[in-house]
N, C-alpha and C positions, 0 to 999 in steps of 0.2 A: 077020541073021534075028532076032537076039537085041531089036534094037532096034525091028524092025518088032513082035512079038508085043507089047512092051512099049508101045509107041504104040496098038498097037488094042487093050488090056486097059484101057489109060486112057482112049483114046474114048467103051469104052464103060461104064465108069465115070461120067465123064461125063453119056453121053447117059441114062440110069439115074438120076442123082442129081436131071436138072434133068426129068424126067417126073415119078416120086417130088417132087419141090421143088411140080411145077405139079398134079398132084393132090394133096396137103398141102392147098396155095393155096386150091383148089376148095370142098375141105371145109373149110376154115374160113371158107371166105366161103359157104357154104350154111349152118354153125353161129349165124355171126352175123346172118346173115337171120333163123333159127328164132327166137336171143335175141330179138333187136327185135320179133318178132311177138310171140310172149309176153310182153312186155314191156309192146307195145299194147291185148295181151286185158288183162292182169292193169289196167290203170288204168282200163280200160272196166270194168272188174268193182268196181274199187275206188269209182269214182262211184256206182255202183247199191246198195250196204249203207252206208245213214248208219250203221247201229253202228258201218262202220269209220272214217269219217269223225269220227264225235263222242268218236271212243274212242282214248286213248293207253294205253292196256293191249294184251297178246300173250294168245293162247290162250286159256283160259277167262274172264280178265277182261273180254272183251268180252260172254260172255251174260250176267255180273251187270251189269255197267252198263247195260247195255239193257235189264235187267231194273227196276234201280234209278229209271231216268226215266220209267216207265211209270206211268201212278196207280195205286195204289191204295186202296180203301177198304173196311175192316172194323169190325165191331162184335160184340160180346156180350155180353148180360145178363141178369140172372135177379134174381128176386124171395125176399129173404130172409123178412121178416113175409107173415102170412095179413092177406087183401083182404077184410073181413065189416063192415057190407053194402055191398053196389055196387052204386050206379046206374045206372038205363038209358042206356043210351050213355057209362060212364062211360069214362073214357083209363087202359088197365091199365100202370102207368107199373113198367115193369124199374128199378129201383135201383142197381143192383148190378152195375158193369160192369167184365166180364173183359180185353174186345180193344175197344180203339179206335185203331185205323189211318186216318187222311186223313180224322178228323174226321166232323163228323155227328151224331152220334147222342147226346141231352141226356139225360140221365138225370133231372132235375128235372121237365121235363113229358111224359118219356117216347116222345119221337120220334123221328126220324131225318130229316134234311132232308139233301137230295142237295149233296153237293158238288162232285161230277162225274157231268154228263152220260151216260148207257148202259145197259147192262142189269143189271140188278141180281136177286141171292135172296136170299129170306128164309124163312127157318125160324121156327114159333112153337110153344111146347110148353107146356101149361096146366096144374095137376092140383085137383081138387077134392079135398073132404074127410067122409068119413063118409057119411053118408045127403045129402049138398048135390051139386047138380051144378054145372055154369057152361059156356054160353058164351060164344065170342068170335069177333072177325074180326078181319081181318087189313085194312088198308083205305089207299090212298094218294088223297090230298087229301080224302079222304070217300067215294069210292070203292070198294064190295068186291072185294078179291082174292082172298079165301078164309076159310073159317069152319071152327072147331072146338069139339069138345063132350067136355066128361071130365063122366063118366056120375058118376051117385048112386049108385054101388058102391064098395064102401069103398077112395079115394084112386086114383078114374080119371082116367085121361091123357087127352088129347087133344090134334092136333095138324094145322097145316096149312102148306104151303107154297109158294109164287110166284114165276114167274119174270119180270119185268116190264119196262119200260123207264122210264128216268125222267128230265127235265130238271133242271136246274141249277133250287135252291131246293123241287122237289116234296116233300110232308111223308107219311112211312109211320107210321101208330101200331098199334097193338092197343088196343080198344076192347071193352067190354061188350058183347054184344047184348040191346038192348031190355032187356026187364026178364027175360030166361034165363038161371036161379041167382042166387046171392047168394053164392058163396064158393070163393076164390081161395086153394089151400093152398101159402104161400111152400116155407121153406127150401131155397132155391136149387132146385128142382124143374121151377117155371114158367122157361122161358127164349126170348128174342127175339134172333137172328142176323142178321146180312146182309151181302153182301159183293158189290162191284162185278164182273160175271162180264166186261165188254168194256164200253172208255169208250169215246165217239163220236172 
């Protein structure tokens, strides 16, 4: 009797361990399914983001890098001496430059020639002096984009700004208007910006 109960305790031992064994089985062979499919998403996913492709850096390294290879292009400059007199249509040339990022922008005759392609802003800020006024424009290839006027009230500002598109080599200046004012009051006051908003 003794050895019959012992016989069927290890039967069913047995039949217990190899059900247990083939559910185990089961589930790791529906784990390894899961793996592989995820496995297939992630390299589908991995083809679609060149940052990750172009990028051997982890974590946040990759938004600087992808940051890095993107153009950019800045400028800023402002005018130290007073401008008395200026001619009609004369070129209000910034001297004086703060930011220059991805090139461009010549302080000798006062432009800004595109270096990349896209839209672009710029900011322009004038002041006159005393009882003079002055204006100006804002203008690419000759072109008006926008005019401003610093009044004949003692040391008015004026100011205007655009937001525009431009090809590879187009020229932006600030120019005189015609013969409105005769005087352009520096120390660093008057200032000309611009900055690449989205390259082609």
């Amino acid at each position: 009797m003794l050895n019959f109960s012992l016989c069927l305790t290890i039967l069913l031992l047995v039949t217990v361990s190899i059900a247990f064994g083939r559910s185990n089985e089961d589930r790791l062979s529906k784990l390894e399914a899961q793996l592989e499919k995820v496995t297939t998403e992630l390299k589908e996913i991995k083809t679609q983001c060149p940052w990750y492709l172009n990028s051997s850096y982890t974590g946040e390294g990759k938004f600087y890098e992808t940051r890095a290879t993107t153009p950019f292009v800045a400028f800023a400059a402002t005018i130290y001496r007073d401008m008395t007199p200026i001619a009609s249509n004369e070129v209000i040339i910034f001297d004086n430059v703060i930011t220059q990022v991805g090139g461009g922008y010549d302080p000798f005759i006062g432009r800004f020639q595109t270096p990349v392609a896209g839209y672009y802003h710029f900011v322009v800020t004038i002041l006159s002096y005393q009882t003079h006024y002055i204006e100006i424009e804002l203008v690419r290839d000759g072109t008006l984009l926008c005019r401003a006027r610093a009044s004949q009230t003692y040391n008015g500002m004026g100011a205007c700004s655009s937001n525009v598109y431009l090809r590879v080599g187009s020229d932006v200046w600030v120019r005189h208007k015609s013969s409105s004012g005769d005087y352009v009051h520096g120390q660093y006051f008057p200032s000309f910006t611009g900055h690449l908003i989205k390259a082609d």
